[in-house]
C-alpha positions as CSV (number, residue, x, y, z in Angstrom):
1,X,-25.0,-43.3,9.3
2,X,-22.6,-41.1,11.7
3,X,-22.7,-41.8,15.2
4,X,-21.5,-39.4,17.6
5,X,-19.2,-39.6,20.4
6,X,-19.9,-38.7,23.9
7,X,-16.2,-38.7,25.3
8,X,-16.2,-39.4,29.4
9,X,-12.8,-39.8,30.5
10,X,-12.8,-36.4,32.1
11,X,-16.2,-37.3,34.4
12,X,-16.3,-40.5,34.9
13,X,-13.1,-41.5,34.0
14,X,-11.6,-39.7,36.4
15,X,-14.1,-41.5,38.7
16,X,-11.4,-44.5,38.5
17,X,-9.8,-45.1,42.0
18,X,-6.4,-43.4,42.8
19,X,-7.4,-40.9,39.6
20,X,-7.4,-37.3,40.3
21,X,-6.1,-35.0,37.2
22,X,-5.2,-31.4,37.7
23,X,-6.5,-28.5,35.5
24,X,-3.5,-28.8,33.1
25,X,-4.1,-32.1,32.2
26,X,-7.6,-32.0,31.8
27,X,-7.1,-29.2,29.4
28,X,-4.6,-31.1,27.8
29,X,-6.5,-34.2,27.5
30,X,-9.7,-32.2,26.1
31,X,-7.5,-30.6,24.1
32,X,-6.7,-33.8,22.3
33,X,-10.2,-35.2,22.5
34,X,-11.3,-32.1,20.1
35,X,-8.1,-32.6,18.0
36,X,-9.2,-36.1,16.9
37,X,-12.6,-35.3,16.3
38,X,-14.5,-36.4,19.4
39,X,-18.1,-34.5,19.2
40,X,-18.7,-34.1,22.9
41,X,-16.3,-33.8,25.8
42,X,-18.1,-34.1,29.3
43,X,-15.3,-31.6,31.1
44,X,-16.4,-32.9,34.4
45,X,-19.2,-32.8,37.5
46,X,-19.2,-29.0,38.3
47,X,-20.7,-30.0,41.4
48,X,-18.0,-31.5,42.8
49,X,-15.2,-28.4,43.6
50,X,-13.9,-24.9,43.5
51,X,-10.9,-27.0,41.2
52,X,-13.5,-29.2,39.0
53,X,-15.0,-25.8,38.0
54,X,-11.6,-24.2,37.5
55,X,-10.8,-26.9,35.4
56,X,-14.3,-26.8,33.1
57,X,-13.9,-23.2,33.0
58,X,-10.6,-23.7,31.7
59,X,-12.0,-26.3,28.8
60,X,-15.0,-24.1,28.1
61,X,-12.9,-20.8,27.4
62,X,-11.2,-22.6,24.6
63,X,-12.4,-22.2,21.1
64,X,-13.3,-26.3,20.9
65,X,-15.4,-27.5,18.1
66,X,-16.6,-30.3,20.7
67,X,-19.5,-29.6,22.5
68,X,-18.5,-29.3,26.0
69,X,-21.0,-30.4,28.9
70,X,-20.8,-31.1,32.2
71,X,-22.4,-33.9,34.3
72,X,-25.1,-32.4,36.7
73,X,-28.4,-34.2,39.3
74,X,-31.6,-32.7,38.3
75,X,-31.1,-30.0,41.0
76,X,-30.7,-26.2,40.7
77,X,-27.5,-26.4,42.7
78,X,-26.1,-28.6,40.1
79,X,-27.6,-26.8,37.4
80,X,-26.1,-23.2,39.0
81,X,-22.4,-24.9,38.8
82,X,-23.1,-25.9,35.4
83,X,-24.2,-21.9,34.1
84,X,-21.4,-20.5,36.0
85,X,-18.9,-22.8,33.8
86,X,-20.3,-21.6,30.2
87,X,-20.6,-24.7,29.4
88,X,-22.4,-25.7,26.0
89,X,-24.6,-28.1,27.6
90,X,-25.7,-30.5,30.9
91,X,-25.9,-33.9,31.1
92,X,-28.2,-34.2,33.2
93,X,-28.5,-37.5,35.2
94,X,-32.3,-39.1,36.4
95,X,-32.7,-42.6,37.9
96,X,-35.4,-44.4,36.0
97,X,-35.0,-47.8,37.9
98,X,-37.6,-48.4,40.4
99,X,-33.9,-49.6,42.9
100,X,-33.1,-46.3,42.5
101,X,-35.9,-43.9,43.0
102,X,-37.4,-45.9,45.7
103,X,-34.2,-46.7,47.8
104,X,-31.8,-44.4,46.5
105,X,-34.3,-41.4,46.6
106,X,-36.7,-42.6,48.4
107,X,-39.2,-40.8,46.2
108,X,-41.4,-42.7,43.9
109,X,-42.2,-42.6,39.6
110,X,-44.8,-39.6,39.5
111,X,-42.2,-37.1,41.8
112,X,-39.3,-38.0,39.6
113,X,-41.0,-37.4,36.4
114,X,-41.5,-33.9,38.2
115,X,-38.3,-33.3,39.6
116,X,-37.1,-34.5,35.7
117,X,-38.8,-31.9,34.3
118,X,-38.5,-29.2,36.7
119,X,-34.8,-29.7,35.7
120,X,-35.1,-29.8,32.1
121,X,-36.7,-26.7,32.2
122,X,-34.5,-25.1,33.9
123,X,-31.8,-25.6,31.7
124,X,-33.3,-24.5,28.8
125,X,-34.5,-21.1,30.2
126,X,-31.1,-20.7,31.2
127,X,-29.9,-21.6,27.3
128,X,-28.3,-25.2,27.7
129,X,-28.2,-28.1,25.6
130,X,-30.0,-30.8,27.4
131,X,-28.9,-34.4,27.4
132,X,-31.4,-36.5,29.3
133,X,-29.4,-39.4,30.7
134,X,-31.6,-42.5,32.6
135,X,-29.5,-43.5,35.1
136,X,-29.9,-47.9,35.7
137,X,-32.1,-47.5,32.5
138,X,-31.4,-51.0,32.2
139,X,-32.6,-52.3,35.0
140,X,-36.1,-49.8,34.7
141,X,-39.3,-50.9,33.5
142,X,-39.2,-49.6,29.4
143,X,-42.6,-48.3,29.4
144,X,-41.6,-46.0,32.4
145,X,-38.2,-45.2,31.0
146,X,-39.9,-44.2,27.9
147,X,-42.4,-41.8,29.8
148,X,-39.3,-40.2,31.0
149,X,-38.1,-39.8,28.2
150,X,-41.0,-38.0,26.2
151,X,-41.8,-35.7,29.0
152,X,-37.9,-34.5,29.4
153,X,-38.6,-34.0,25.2
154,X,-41.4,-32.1,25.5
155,X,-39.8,-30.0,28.3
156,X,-37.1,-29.1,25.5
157,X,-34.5,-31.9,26.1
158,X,-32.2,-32.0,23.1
159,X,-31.1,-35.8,23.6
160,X,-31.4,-38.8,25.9
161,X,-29.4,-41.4,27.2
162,X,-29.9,-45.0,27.8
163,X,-27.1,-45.7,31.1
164,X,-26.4,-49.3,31.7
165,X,-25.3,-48.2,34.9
166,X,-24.0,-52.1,36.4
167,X,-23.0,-53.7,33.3
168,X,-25.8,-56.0,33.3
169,X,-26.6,-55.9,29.6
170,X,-25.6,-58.3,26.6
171,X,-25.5,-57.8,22.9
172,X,-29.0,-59.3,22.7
173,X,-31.0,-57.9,25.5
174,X,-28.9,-54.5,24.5
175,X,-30.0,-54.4,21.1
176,X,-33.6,-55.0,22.4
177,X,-33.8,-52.2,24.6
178,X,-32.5,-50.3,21.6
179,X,-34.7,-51.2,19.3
180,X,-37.8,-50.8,21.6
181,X,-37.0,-47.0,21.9
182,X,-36.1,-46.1,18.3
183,X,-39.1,-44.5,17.3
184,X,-38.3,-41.2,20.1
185,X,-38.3,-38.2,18.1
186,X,-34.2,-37.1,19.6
187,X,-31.1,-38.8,19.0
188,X,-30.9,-41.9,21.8
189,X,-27.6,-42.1,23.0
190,X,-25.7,-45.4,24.9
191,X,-23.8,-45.4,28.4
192,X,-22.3,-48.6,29.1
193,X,-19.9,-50.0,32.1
194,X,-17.8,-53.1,31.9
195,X,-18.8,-55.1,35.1
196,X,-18.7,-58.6,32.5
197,X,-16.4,-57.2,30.3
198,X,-19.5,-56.6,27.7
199,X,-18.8,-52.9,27.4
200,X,-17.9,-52.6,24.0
201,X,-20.1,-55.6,22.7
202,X,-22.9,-53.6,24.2
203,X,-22.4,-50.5,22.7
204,X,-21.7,-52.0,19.3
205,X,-25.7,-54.0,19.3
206,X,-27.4,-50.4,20.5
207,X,-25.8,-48.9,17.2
208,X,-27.6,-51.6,15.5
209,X,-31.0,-51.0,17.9
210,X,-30.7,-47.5,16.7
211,X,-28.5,-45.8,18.7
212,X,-26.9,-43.0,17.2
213,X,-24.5,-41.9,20.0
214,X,-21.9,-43.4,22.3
215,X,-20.0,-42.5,25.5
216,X,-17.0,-43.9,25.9
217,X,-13.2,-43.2,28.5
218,X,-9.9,-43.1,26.5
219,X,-8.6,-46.7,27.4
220,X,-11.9,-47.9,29.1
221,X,-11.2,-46.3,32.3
222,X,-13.7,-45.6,34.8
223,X,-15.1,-46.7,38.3
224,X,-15.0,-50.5,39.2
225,X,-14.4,-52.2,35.8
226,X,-14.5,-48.9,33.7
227,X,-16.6,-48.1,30.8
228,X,-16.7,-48.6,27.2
229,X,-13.2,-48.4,25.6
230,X,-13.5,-45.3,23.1
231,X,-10.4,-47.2,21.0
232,X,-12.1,-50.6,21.0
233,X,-15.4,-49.1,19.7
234,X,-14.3,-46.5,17.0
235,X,-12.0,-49.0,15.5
236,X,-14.6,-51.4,15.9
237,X,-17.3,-49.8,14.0
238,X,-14.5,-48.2,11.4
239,X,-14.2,-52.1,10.4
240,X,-16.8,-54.1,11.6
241,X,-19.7,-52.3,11.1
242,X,-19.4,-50.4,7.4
243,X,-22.9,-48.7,7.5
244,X,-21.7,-46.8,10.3
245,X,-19.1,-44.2,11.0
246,X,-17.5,-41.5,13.1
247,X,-15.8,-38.1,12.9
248,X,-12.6,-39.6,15.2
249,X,-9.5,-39.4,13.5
250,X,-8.6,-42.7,13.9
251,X,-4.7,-42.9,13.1
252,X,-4.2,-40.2,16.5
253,X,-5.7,-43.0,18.8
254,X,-2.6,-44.2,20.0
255,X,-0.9,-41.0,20.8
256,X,-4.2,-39.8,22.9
257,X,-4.7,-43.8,24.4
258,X,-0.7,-42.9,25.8
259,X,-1.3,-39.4,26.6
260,X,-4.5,-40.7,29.4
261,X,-2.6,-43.2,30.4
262,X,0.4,-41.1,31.5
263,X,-1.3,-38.6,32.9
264,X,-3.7,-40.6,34.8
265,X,-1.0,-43.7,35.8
266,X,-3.8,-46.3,35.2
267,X,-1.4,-48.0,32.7
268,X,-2.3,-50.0,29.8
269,X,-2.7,-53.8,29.4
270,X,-0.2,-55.4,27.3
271,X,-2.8,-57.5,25.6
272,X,-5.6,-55.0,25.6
273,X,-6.5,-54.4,21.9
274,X,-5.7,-51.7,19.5
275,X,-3.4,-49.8,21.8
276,X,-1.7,-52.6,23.9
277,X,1.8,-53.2,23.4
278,X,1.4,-57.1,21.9
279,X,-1.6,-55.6,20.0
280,X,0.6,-55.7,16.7
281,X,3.4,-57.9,18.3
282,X,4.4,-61.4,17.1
283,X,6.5,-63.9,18.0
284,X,5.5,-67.1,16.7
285,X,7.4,-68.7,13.8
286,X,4.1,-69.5,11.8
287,X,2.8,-65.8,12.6
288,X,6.0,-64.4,11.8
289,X,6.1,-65.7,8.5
290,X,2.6,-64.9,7.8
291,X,2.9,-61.6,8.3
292,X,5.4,-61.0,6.6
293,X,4.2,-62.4,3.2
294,X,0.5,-60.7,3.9
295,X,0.1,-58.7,6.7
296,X,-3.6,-59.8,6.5
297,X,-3.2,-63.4,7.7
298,X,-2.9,-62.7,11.1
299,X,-3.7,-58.8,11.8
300,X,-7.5,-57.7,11.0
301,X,-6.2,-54.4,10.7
302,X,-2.4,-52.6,9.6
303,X,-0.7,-51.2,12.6
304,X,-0.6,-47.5,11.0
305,X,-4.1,-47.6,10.8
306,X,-4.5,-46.6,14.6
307,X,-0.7,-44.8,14.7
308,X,1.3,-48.0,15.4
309,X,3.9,-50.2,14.5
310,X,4.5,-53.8,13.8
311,X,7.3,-55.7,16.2
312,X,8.4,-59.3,16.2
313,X,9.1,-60.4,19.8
314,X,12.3,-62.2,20.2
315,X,11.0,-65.6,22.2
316,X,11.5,-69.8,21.7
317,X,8.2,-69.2,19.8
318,X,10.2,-67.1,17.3
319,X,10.7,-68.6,13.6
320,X,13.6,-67.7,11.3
321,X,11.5,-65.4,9.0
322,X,10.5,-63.4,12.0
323,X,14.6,-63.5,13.2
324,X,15.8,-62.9,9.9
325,X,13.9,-59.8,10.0
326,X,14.5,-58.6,13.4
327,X,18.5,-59.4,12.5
328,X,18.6,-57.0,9.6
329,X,16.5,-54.3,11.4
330,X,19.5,-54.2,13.5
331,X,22.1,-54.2,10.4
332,X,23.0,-58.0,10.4
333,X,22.8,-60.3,7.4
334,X,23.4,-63.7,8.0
335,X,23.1,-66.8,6.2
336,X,20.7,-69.8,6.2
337,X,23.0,-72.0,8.4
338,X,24.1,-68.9,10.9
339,X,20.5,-68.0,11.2
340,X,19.3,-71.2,12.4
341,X,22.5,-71.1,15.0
342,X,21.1,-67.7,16.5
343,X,17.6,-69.5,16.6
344,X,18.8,-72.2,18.2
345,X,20.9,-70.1,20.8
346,X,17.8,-67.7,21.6
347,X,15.4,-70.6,22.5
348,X,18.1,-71.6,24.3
349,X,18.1,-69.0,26.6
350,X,14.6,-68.6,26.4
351,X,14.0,-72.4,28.1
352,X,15.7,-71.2,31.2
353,X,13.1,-68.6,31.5
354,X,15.1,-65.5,30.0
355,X,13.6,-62.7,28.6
356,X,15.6,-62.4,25.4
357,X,16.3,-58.3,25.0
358,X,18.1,-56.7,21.6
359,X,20.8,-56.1,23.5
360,X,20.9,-60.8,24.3
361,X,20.1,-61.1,20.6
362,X,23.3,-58.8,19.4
363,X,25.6,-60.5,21.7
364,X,23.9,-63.9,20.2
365,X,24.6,-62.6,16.6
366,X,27.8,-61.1,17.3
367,X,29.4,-64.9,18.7
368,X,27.7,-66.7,16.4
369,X,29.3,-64.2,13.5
370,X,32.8,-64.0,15.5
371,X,32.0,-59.8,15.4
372,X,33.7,-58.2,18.8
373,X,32.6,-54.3,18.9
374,X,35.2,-52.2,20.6
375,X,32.4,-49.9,22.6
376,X,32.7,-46.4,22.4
377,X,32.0,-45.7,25.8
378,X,33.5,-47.3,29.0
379,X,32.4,-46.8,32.8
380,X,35.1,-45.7,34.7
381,X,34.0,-45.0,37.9
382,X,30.7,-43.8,39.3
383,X,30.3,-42.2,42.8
384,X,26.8,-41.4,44.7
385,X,26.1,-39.3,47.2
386,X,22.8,-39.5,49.1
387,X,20.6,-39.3,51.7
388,X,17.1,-38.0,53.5
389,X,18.8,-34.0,53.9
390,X,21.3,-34.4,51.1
391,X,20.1,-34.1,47.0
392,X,21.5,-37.0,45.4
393,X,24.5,-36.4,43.7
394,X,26.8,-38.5,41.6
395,X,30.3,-38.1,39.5
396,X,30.9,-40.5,36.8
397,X,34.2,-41.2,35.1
398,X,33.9,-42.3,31.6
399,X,35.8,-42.6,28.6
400,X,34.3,-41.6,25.6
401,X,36.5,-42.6,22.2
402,X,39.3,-42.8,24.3
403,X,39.2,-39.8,25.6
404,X,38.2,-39.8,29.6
405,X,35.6,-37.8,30.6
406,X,34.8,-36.6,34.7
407,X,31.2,-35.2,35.5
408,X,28.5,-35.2,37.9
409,X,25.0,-34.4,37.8
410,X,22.0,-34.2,40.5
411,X,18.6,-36.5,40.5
412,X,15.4,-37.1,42.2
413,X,17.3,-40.0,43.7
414,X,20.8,-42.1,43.3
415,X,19.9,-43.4,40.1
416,X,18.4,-40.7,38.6
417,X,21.4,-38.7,39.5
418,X,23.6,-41.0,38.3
419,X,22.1,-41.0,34.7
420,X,21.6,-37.4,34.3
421,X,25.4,-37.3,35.3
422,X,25.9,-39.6,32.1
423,X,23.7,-38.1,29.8
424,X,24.1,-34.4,30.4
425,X,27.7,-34.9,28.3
426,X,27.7,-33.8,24.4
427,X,27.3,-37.2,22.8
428,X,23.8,-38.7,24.6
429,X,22.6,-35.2,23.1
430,X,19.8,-37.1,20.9
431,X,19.3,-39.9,23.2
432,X,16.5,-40.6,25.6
433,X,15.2,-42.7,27.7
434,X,12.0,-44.0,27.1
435,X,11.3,-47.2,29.5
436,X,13.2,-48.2,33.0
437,X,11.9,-51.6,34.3
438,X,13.6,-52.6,37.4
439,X,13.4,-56.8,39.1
440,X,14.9,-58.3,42.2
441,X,15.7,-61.7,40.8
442,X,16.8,-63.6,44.1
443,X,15.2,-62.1,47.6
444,X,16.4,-60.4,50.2
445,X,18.2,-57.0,50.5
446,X,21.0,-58.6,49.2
447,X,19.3,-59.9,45.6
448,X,20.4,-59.4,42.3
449,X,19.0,-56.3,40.5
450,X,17.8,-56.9,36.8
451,X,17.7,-53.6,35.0
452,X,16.1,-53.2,31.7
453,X,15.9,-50.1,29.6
454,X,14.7,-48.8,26.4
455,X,16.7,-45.9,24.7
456,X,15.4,-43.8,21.4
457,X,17.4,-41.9,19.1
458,X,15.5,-41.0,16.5
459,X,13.7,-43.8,15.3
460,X,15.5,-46.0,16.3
461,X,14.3,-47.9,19.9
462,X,17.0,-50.3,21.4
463,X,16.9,-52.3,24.8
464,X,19.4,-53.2,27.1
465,X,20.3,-54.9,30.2
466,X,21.9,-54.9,33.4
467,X,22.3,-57.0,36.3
468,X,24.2,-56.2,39.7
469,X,23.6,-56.4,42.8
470,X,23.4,-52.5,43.2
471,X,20.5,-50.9,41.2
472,X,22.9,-47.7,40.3
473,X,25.5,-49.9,38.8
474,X,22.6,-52.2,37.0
475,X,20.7,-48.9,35.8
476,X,24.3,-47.0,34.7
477,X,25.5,-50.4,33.2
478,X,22.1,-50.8,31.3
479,X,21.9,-47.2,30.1
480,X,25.6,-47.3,28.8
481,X,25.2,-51.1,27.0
482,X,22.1,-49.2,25.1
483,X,24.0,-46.4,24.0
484,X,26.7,-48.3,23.0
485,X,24.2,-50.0,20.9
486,X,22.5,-47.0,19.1
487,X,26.0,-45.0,18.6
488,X,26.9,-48.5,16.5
489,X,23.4,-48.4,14.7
């Protein structure tokens, strides 16, 4: 059976504190959604703003083959926004609990059923698609919610919604509520919010209660503790549930999980599965070496099934299969007893608390294998210029293959200008920056600054390191180590 996805993270994943995304990235986000098959993209809350309607207008012109919808109360005003955005379709949002209509609305069951259907009917005399959503439908009394529901269907609603509005559903009570409503004549859809972190479960047991469509936020975003993860659950039923599928193109998850969270700066969990950086990283010996004999002994899944890549993490828990491979990633064989050495030497550091770079493992390799690289590229000299009426400026003396080198270059700031001085010569042409992680290790304005960085060229990824008490001199020493690294590669 195919379930459809409902795809939020323009609505109410923008509703995420500190979230506000400008036309251009909506557009580019919903531009994505419809690229990796999502079936419905709520474009946002017309309601809401002259620029929320710019920005669904902007979604809507667009040839999409996503149906595109916009969240709307069962009021004409809402309604009126809605029409004036072409959108394909409302979803149009009732409170079913008695909470709700009686303290929220202060109304009571018989009026909302009216004001329900008044809406409805609106709609479809003005051509929309009608998706009946039951706001705290979780938290409502099922033989009301299901009164709702018929009379929004015979008003000409085209689908409904169960919302779990708090959270407070589990898998069992879930697929309950499910399964008591499977016999309505439209396609039931499932709204679910995090609030115990049951999200994802949730929306997995309503499948099997006979749901046939989901809403989800790229990366589980969303107000308090967000909503369902759209990752989580379209990988999930891809390999957990096998009687049930999707139209998501499910290797493009990763780019579009890193593409939300950019844009929206609500950045990603390092353990949060599928798309989290450790998702497919191991570091422990027995892992390590299970992995690489059969992937399948400690991953459920392959890493390039969702657009990733496997990484051994250089750590004390680190075994020499996992080393070994790292090692000749980076173009060094070694043998049995100098492996063990560069083992020993990284738990080593690792003891004191060290976060073991690439950059800590070559120079690990390099002693333990007597190698001493003559770097290409030396720092000179570096000069900054800055201040709160000045652009920051910096000149950088280099040498380059012997050869020294004067330039300068402007920044956002000190060290932004003192990088682009760097990299605007010939030879960091193919070489960019793709992660700058700054610590204070000791306090006080006077503390050692730990720098690390993460340089691409091609596909190759290094890190590197550098420590100074001046952030410009840790950031330039940091970016030129890496460099120096790749240009050996």
């Amino acid at each position: 059976m195919n379930i459809k996805v409902l795809d939020t993270t323009l609505r109410d994943g923008e509703q995420t504190p500190g979230v506000s995304l400008t036309t251009n990235e909506k557009l580019r986000i919903a531009n994505k959604l419809d690229e990796i098959g999502v079936d419905y993209i709520e474009a946002g809350s017309a309601i809401t703003s002259s620029g929320e309607r710019e920005s669904i207008k902007e979604i809507t012109s667009n040839d999409f083959n996503a149906e595109i919808l916009s969240f709307s109360r069962p009021l004409t005003v809402d309604i009126d926004y809605c029409i004036e955005c072409d959108v394909d379709g409302v979803n149009l949002v009732v409170p079913t609990s008695d909470l709700h209509i009686k303290d929220k609305l202060k109304t009571n069951r018989e009026d909302l059923i009216e004001l329900s259907n008044n809406a409805v009917d609106y709609c479809k005399d003005h051509g929309l698609i009608v998706e009946l959503s039951a706001e705290d439908a979780s938290r409502s009394d099922v033989d009301f919610l299901k009164t709702v529901y018929l009379n929004a269907i015979d008003h000409g609603a085209d689908r409904v919604c169960v919302c779990d509005t708090v959270g407070i559903l589990t898998p069992d009570t879930s697929f309950d509520l499910f399964n008591k409503l499977n016999d309505i004549s439209v396609p039931i859809a499932c709204h679910c919010h995090n609030d115990f972190g049951l999200a994802v479960a949730n929306t997995l047991s309503a499948i099997k209660g006979g749901a046939c469509e989901i809403h989800t936020t790229i990366n589980g975003i969303g107000e308090r503790a967000g909503n369902t993860s759209f990752e989580e659950t379209v990988v999930s039923i891809d390999r957990l549930l096998p009687q049930f599928s999707t139209n998501v193109k499910i290797n493009e998850i990763y780019d579009i999980s890193k593409l939300v969270a950019r844009l929206t700066g609500v950045y990603i969990q390092p353990n949060k599965a599928i798309v989290g950086e450790n998702a497919f990283a191991h570091e422990s010996g027995i892992h390590s070496d299970g992995i690489i004999k059969n992937s399948a002994t400690y991953e459920p899944m392959t890493p390039e099934l969702v657009g990733r890549k496997r990484k051994f993490v250089i750590g004390k828990h680190m075994g020499t299969h996992g080393l070994n491979s790292r090692l000749k990633e980076l173009g060094l064989d070694v043998d049995d007893n100098q492996l063990q050495q560069i083992c020993d030497n990284i738990k080593v550091l690792a003891d004191k608390g060290k976060t073991v770079t690439d950059v800590d493992l070559q120079v690990i390799a390099d002693n333990v294998l007597e190698i001493n690289h003559e770097d290409r590229i030396k720092l000179d000299e570096v000069t900054i210029v800055s201040g709160n009426k000045v652009m920051p400026t910096a000149s950088v003396k280099i040498t380059v293959d012997g050869e020294q080198i004067l330039n300068a270059g402007v920044g956002l700031g000190p060290v932004d200008a003192a990088i682009n001085a760097i990299k605007s010569l010939d030879v960091f042409n193919d070489i960019d920056l793709i992660e700058y992680h700054v610590d204070a290790i000791t306090g006080g304005t006077d503390a050692f600054i730990d720098v690390i960085i993460k340089l691409q060229k091609a596909d190759k990824v290094v890190s590197a390191r550098g420590t100074e008490p001046d952030i410009i001199n840790a950031s330039v020493k940091a970016y030129i180590a890496g460099v120096n690294r790749l240009l050996r590669e």
